[in-house]
N, C-alpha and C positions, 0 to 999 in steps of 0.2 A: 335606099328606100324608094325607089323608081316604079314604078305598077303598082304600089300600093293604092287603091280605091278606100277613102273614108263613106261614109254613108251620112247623111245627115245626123242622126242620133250621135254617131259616134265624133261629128264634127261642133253638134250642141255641146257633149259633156269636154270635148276640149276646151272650150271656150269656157264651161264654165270652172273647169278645173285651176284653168288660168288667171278667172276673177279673184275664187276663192283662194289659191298657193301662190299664186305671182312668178307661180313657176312653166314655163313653157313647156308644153308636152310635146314630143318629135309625135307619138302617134296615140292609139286607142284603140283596144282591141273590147267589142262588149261578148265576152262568152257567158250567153243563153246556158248553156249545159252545166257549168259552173258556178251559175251564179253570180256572176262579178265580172268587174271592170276592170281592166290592164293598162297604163299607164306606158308609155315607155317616155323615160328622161333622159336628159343631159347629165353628164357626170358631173359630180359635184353639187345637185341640185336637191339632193333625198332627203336631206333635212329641214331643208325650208321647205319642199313640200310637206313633209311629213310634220312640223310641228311641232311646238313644245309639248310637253308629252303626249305624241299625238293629236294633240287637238284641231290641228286642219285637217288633217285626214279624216278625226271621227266626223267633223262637220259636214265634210265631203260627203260622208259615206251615210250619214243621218238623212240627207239630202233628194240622194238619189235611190236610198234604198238600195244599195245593191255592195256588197264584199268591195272595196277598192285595195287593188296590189301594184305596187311600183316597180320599174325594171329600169336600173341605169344603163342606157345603151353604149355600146364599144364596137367600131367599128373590124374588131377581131371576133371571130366568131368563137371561140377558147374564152378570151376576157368575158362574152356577155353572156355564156352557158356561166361560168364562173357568179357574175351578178345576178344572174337570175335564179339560181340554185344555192349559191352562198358559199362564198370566197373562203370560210374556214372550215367548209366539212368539204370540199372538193381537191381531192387529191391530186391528181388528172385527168385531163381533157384530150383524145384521141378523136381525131381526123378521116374517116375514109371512106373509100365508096363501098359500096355495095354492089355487087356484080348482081344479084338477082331482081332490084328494083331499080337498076341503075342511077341511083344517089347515091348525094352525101349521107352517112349515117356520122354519128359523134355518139362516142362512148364516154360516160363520167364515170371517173374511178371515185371509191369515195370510202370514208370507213366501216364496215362491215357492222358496226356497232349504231351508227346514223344512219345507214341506206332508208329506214321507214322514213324519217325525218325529212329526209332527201324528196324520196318521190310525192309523201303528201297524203295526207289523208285522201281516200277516192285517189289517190295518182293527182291531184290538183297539180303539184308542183311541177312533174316532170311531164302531163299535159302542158300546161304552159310554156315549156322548155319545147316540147314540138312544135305547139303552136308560133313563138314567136321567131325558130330558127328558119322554119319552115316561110316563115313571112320575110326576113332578112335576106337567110341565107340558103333558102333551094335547101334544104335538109330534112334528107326521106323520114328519119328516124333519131330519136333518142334514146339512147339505152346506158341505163343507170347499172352498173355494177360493183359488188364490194370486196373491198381487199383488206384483207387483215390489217391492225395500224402497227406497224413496228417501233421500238421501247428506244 
């Protein structure tokens, strides 16, 4: 997480994310374009953020006005496309560069039958998935692909 620059705004709703969940946030991403707030946590933490049903969160998000989405951070860059996308619709996670933008791109494999699910109404989810690998891990691109689910 080294070069990451918080902004104030984004260092307020830490702070207050923390009064309100008692849960430490590692970062906070505020996307304007989307609407909402990105969260990234510690593993093992998304329940007690999140609340009994829901209820910290909606308060959270009552609060600030704005969509709030949680990402359990893993120091594997496979594990946290996995939590960020959702660990039972992802089939596999492929690794490699791209010789024409010279990055990393990561492919998600995923069931051919969820890929909408996957990428998110407006692409939200698999923006997100750029947004946050790209902040992590140097990663040019995300590309969501589906593959038939075998019986």
């Amino acid at each position: 997480m080294t070069g990451i620059r918080l902004t104030s705004d984004e260092l307020r709703l830490m702070s207050l994310f923390q009064s309100i969940t008692t849960v430490t946030a590692k970062d906070c991403v505020i996307d304007e374009k989307m609407d909402r707030v990105i969260f990234v946590i510690d593993k093992g933490d998304m329940g007690l953020a999140i609340g009994r049903n829901g209820s910290t969160i909606r308060t959270l998000q009552n609060m600030i006005g704005k969509r709030i989405e949680l990402v359990e951070y893993s120091d594997d860059l496979a594990e946290f496309v996995k939590n960020m996308l959702g660990r039972e619709v992802v089939l596999d996670v492929k690794i490699g560069n791209h010789s024409s933008n010279h990055g990393k791109v990561v492919t998600v494999i995923v069931d051919s039958r969820k890929k909408g699910m996957v990428v998110g109404r407006e692409g939200r989810n698999v923006e997100k998935a750029r947004l946050l690998t790209k902040r992590y891990f140097d990663v040019a691109n995300v590309i969501i692909r589906g593959q038939e689910a075998s019986i």
